[in-house]
C-alpha positions in Angstrom: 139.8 116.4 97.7 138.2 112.8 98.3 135.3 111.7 98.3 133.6 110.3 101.3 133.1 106.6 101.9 129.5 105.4 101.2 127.3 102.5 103.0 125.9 101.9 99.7 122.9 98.7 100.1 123.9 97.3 97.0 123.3 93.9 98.8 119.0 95.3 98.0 119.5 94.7 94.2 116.9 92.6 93.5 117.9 90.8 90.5 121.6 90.2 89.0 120.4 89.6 85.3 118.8 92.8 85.1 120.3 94.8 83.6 122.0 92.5 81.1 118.3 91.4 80.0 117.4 95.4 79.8 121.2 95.3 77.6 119.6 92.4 75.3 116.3 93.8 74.9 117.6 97.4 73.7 120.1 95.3 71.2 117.3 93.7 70.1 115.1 96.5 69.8 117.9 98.4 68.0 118.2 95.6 65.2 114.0 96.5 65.0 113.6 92.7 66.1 110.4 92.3 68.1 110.4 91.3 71.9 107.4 89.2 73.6 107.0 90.5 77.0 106.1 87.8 79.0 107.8 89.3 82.1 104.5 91.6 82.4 103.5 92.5 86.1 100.4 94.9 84.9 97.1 94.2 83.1 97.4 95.1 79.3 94.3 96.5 79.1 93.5 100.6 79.7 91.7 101.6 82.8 87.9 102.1 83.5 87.1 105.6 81.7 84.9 106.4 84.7 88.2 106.0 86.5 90.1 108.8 83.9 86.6 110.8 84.3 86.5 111.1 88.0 90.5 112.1 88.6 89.4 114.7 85.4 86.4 116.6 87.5 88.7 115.4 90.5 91.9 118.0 89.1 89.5 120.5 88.0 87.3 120.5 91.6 90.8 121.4 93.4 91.3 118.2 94.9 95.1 118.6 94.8 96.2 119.4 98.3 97.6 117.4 101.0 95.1 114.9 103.1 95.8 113.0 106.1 98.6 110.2 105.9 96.3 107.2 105.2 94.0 109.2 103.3 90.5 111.2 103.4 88.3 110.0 106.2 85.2 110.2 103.8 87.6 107.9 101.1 88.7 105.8 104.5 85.0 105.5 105.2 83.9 104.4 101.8 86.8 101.6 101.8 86.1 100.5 105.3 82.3 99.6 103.5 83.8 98.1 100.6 86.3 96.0 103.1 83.3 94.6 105.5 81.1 93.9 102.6 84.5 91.8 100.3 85.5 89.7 103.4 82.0 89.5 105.3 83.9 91.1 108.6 83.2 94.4 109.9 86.0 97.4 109.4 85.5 100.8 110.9 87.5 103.9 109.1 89.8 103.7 111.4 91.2 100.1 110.8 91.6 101.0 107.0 94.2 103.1 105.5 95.2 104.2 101.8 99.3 104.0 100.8 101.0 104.4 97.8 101.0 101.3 96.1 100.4 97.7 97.9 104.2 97.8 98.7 104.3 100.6 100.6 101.2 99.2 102.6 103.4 95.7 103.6 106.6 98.5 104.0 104.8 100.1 106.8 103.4 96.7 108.2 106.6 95.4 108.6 108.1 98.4 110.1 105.3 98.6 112.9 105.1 95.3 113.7 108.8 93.5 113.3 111.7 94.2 116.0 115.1 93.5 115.3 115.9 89.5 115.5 112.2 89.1 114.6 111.7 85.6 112.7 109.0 86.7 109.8 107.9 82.8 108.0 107.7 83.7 104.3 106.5 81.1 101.5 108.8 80.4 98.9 108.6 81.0 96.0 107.9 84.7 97.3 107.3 88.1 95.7 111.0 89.3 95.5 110.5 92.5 97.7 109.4 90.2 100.8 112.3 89.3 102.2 114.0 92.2 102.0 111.5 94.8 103.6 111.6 92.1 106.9 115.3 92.9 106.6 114.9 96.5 106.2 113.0 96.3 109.7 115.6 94.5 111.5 114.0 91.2 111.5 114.8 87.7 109.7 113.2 86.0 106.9 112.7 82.2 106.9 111.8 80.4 103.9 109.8 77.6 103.6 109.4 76.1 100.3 105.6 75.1 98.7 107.7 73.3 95.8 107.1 69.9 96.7 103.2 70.4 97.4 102.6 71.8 93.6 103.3 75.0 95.4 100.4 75.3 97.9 101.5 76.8 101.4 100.6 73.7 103.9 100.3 74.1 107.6 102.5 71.4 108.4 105.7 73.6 106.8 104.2 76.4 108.6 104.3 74.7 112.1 108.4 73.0 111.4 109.4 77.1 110.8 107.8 78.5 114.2 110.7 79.1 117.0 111.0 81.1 119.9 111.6 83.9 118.1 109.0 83.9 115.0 106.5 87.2 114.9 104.7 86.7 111.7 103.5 84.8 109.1 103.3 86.4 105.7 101.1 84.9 103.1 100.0 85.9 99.5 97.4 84.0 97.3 96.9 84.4 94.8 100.3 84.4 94.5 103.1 85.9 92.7 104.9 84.2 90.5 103.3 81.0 90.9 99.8 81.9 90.5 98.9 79.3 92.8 95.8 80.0 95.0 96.3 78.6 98.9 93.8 75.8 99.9 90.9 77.3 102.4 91.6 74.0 104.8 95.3 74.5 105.1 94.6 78.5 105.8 92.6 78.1 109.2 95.0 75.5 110.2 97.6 78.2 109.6 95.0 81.1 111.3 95.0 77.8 114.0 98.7 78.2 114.6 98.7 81.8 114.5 96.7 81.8 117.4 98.2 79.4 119.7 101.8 80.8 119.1 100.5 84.6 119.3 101.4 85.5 115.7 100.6 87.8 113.2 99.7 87.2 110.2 100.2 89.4 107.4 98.5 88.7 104.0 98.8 90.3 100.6 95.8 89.8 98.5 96.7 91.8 96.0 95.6 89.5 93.1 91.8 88.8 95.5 90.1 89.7 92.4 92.0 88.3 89.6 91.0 84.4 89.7 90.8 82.0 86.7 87.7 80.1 85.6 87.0 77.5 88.6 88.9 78.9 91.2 88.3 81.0 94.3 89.8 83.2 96.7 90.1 82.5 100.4 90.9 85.5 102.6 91.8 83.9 106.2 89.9 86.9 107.9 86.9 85.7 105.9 87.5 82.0 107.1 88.6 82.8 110.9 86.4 85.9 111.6 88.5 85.7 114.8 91.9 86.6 113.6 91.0 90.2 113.0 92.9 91.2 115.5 96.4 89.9 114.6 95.9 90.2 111.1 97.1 93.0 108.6 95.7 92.8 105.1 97.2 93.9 102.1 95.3 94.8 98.7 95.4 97.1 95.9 93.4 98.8 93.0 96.4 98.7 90.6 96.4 95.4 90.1 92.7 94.2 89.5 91.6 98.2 87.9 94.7 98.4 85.6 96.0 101.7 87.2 99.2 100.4 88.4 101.2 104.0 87.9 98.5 106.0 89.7 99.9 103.8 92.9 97.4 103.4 95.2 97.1 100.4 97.4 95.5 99.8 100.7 95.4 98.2 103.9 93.1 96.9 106.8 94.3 96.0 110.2 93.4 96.4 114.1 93.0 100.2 115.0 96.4 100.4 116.8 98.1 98.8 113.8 96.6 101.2 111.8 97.5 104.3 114.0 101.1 103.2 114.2 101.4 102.7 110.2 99.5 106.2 109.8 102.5 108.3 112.4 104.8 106.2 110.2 103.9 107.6 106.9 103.6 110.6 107.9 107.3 111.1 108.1 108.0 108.8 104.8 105.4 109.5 102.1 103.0 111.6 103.6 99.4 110.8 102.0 99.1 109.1 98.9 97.7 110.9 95.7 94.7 112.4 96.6 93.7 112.2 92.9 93.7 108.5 92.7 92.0 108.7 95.5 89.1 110.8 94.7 88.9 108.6 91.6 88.8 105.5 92.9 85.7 106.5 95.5 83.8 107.5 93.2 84.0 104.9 90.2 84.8 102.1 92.6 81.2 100.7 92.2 82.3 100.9 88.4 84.6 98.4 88.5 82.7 94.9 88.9 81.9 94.4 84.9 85.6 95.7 84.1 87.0 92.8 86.3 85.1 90.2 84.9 86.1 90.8 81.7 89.4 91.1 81.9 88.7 87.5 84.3 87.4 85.8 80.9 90.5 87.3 78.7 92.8 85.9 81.4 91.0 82.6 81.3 91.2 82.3 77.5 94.9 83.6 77.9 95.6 80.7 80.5 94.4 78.0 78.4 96.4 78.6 75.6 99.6 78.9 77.9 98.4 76.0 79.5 98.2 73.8 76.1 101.3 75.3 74.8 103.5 74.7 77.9 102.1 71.0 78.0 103.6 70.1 74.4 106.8 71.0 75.9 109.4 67.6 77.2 110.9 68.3 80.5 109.2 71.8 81.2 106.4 71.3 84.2 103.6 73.9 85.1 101.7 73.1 88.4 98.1 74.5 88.1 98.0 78.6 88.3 93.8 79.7 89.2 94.8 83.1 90.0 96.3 86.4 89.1 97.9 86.3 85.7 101.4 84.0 86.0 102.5 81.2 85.7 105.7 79.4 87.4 107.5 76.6 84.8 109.5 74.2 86.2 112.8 74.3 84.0 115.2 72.1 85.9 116.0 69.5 83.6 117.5 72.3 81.4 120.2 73.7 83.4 123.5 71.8 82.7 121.9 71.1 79.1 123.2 72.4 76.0 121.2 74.7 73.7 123.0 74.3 70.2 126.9 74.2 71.8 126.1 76.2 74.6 125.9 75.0 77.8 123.3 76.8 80.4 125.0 76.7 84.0 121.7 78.9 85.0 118.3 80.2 85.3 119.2 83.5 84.7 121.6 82.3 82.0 118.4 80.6 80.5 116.0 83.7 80.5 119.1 85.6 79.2 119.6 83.1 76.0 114.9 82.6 75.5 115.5 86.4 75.4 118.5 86.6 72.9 117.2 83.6 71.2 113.8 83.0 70.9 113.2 87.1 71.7 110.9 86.4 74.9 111.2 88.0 77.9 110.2 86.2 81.5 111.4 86.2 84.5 113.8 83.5 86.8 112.5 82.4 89.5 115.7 82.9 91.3 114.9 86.8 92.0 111.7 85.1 93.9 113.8 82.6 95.9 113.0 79.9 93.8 115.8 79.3 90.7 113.8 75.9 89.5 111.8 78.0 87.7 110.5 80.9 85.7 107.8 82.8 85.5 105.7 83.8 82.4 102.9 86.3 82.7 99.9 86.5 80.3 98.9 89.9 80.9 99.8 90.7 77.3 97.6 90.6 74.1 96.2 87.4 72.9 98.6 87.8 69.7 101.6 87.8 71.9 100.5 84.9 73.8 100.3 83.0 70.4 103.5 84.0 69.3 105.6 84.0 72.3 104.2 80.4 72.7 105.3 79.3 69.4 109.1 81.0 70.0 109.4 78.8 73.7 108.7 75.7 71.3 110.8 76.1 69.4 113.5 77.6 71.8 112.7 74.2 73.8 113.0 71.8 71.1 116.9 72.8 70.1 118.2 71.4 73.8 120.4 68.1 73.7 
């Protein structure tokens, strides 16, 4: 008896060296050498305990059933509140909606709003699931690279990617990897060119809250009060409230948009955890102190990265205010020799700082952009010291 032939999507593996870096790390962790995780996409830190108090009395007061696909409309209600009063624009329940996670929130906005042979303009370097939920929809991802303006998204790359067949412009700042927050100017030219090409916009502020000393976040509803309508916004409380497993992201959109993304989770996910939910309603007034310390950790965090990186020949960081990454520039390495090895890669590199200097970060090729890799500091201040003093010295042995 044979087996039947599968349409496997192996073609969605996001990164190639991945599971030869989880191979290293579990050598490595066998030999009881220690790794530096600098390839972190989560806060260190614990949660608010008001947060673990509230889904407590939440479990025990039977909140554990099913709710409606985008959430409670008293939750929905609460957001909608918290939505007008963060971007100064006023959101009815109705144009708000809870999914699981951030990525399920920009899953269902591509779905409702791309058609196959859709053109989708997408930033590079890009979060790595991007491009490949635009393909999931039908539609077709073009790249347009922020590399050679310190990676800030201009409007002028914008406007040479719009064709005939462009839908969308997807935009994230802060932004992951790069950390790189997107210059209020050059977003209302881009809200500008939304408008008079009939676009949508969609754009991921996951990271709104996260910004380092000196920097601030522009959301482009907040700047062009006017592109409500075509605009779907992305955020989440994993990031900024250090609950990234409860999975709990949200989105805010025109009423239709919303309606459309509600029928289509309710024949995906359903709703998403109605405990996190609960929770997060009724601590989310909590959660203002809690951000702005973990703000002045990151900022100490950054400075030291910052110094570190800078003693480095050949290895360039362009400024990061926001989030918790940074995105080195490691070109002059690849075709270099470390010792008698040659590196033909950026994934060969990351592969030899782990087995080497026993750091873990990430290549930028998995975000589009192989010039560089990126190095979070959302670990503790020890293991930013000494995962700073490995890459030195990791650095230092090239010819």
């Amino acid at each position: 008896m044979t087996s039947p032939t599968l349409a496997l999507r192996n073609d969605l593996v996001v990164a190639p060296s991945t599971s030869r870096m989880r191979g290293i790390a579990n050598e490595l962790k066998e030999r009881g050498e220690s790794v530096i995780n600098f390839a972190a996409g989560e806060l260190d830190f614990d949660t608010l305990d008001s947060l673990k108090q509230a889904a407590i009395e939440a479990i025990k007061g039977k909140c554990n059933t099913y709710t409606p696909a985008l959430g409670e409309k008293k939750i929905r209600q609460q957001l909608a509140a918290h939505v007008s009063e963060q971007l100064g624009v006023a959101y009815a329940w109705n144009e708000v909606g809870m999914t699981a996670g951030a990525k399920q929130a920009l899953y269902n906005a591509a779905m409702v709003l791309i058609n196959p042979g859709d053109e989708v303009i997408i930033p590079i370097p890009y979060w790595v699931t991007f491009p490949t939920q635009i393909e999931l929809a039908g539609g077709k991802p073009v790249l347009v690279d922020t590399r050679p303006e310190g990676y800030q998204l201009t409007a002028e790359r914008v406007a040479a990617a719009i064709t005939p067949q462009t839908r969308a412009i997807l935009i994230n700042t802060p932004n992951n990897p790069t950390g790189a927050v997107y210059d209020s100017e050059a977003l209302r030219r881009i809200g500008e060119l939304a408008i008079r090409h009939d676009l949508w916009i969609i754009f991921d502020e996951c990271y709104s809250r996260l910004i380092r000393n000196g920097g601030e976040h522009h959301s482009i509803v907040t700047l062009m009060p006017e592109l409500k309508e075509r605009t779907v916004i992305v955020n989440s409380f994993s990031k900024s409230m250090a609950l990234t497993g409860w999975r709990l992201g949200y989105v805010s959109a025109p009423e239709q948009v919303i309606k459309a993304m509600e029928n289509l989770q309710g024949h995906t996910t359903s709703n998403p955890n109605v405990v996190a939910q609960v929770a997060v309603s009724r601590a989310l007034d909590d959660s203002a102190d809690f951000i702005a310390t973990a703000n002045a950790i990151l900022d100490a965090r950054l400075q030291v990265i910052h110094e570190a990186l800078a003693g480095i020949e050949h290895l360039h960081v362009a400024p990061a205010m926001g989030a918790f990454y940074v995105f080195a520039d490691i070109q002059w390495f690849i075709g270099r020799c470390y010792g008698d090895k040659q590196v033909r890669s950026t994934d060969e590199l990351v592969e030899l700082i782990l087995a080497e200097a026993k750091v873990a970060v990430v290549s930028g090729a998995g975000f589009g952009d192989p010039s560089g890799i990126r190095i979070s500091y959302a670990v503790s201040d020890a293991d930013v010291a000494t995962g700073m003093q490995r890459l030195r010295e990791f650095f230092a042995r090239f010819n």
